[in-house]
C-alpha positions as CSV (number, residue, x, y, z in Angstrom):
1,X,148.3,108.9,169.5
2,X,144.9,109.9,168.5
3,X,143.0,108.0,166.1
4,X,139.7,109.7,164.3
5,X,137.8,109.0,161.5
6,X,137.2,112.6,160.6
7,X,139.6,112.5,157.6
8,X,137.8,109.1,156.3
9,X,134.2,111.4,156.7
10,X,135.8,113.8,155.2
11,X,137.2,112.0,152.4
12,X,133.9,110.3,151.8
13,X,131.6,113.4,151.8
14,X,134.4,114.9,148.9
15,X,133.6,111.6,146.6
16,X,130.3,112.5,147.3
17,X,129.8,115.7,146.4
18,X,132.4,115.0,143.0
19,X,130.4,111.8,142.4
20,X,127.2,114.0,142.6
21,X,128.3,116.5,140.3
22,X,129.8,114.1,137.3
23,X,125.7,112.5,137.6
24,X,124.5,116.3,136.8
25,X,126.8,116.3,134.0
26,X,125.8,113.1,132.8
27,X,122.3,114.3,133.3
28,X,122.9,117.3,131.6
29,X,124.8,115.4,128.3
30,X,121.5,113.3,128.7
31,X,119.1,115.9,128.2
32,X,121.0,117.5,125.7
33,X,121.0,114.0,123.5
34,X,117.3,113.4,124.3
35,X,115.9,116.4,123.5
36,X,117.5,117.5,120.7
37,X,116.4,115.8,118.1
38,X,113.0,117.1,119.4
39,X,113.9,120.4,119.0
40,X,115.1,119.7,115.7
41,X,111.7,118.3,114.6
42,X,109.3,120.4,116.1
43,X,111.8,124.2,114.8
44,X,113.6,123.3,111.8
45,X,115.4,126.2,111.8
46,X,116.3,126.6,115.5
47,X,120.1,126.2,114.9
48,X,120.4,129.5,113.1
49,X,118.2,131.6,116.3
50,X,121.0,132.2,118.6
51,X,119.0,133.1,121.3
52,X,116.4,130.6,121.0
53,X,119.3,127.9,120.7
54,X,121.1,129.3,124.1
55,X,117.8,129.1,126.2
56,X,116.3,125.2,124.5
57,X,120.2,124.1,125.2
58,X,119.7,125.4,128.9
59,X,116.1,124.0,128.9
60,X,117.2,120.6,127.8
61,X,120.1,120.3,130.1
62,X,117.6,121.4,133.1
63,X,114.9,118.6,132.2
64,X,117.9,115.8,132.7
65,X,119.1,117.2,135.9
66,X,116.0,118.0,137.2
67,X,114.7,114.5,136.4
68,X,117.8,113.0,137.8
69,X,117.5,115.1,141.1
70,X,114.1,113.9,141.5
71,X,115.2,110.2,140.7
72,X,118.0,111.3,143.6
73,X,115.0,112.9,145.8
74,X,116.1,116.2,146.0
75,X,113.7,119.4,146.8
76,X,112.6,121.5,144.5
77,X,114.3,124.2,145.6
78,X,117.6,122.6,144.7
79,X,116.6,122.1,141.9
80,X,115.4,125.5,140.7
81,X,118.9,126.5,141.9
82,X,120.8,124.0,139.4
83,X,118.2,124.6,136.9
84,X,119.1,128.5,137.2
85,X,122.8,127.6,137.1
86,X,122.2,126.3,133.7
87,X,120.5,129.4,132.5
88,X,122.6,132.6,133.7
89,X,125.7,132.0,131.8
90,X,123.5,132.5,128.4
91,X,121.5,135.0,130.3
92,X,124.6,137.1,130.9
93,X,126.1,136.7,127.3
94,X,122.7,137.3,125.3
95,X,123.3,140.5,125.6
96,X,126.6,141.2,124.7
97,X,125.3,139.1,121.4
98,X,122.4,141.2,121.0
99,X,124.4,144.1,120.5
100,X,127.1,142.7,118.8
101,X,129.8,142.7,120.7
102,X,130.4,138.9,120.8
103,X,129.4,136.0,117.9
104,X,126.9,133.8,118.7
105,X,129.6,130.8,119.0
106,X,131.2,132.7,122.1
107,X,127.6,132.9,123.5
108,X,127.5,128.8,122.9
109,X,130.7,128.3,123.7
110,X,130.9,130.7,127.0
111,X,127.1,129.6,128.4
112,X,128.4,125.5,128.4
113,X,132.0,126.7,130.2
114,X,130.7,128.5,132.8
115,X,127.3,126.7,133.4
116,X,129.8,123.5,135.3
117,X,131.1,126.9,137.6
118,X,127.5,127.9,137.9
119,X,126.5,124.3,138.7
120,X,128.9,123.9,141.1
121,X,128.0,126.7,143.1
122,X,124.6,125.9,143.5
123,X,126.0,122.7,144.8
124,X,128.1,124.4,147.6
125,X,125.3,126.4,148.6
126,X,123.8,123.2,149.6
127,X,126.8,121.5,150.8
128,X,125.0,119.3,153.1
129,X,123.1,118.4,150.7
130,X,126.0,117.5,148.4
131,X,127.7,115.5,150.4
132,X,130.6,118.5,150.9
């Protein structure tokens, strides 16, 4: 019988890279609940600019995984990857609100779903990095 710890290895580089992602997403709710109430202060009326809300929601959610990655000493390319993963979802839906073809809700609502896709993505691109 052969014994190996390659399933144990395996097993721990999974927790890993899950472990890693729930921080971003932490990271992310952080910046969010930071920054906001910045944003509200310094644009009063930022809630009702769709496309201004879409990229400071993006923005925000960047600066607490970017300062969490750097906490977790990660390059800056990695970074500028995750960063960008936050971004594209409302970058591919502006559009579509622009010419009115969906609500600015969907744009909300479609940019947060598919940003934890996006996310983790640029996480198996750098799956030694990850952990996976």
């Amino acid at each position: 019988m052969k014994h190996t710890t390659e399933p144990k290895t395996r097993n721990r580089a999974v927790l890993h890279f899950v472990r890693h992602a729930v921080e971003m997403l932490l990271a992310m709710v952080a910046g969010m609940l930071v920054l906001e109430p910045v944003w509200s202060f310094l644009w009063p009326g930022l809630a009702e600019n769709v496309t201004a809300s879409a990229l400071v929601m993006a923005t925000n959610m960047s600066l607490g995984m970017a300062s969490w990655m750097r906490i977790r000493r990660h390059g800056w390319a990695s970074i500028a990857e995750m960063s960008a993963a936050m971004y594209l979802p409302y970058l591919l839906f502006l559009p579509f609100f622009w010419t009115g073809l969906v609500s600015g809700s969907t744009v909300m609502t479609a940019g947060h779903v598919l940003m934890v896709p996006a996310m983790l993505a640029a996480m198996f691109r750098r799956r030694a990095e990850y952990g996976a």
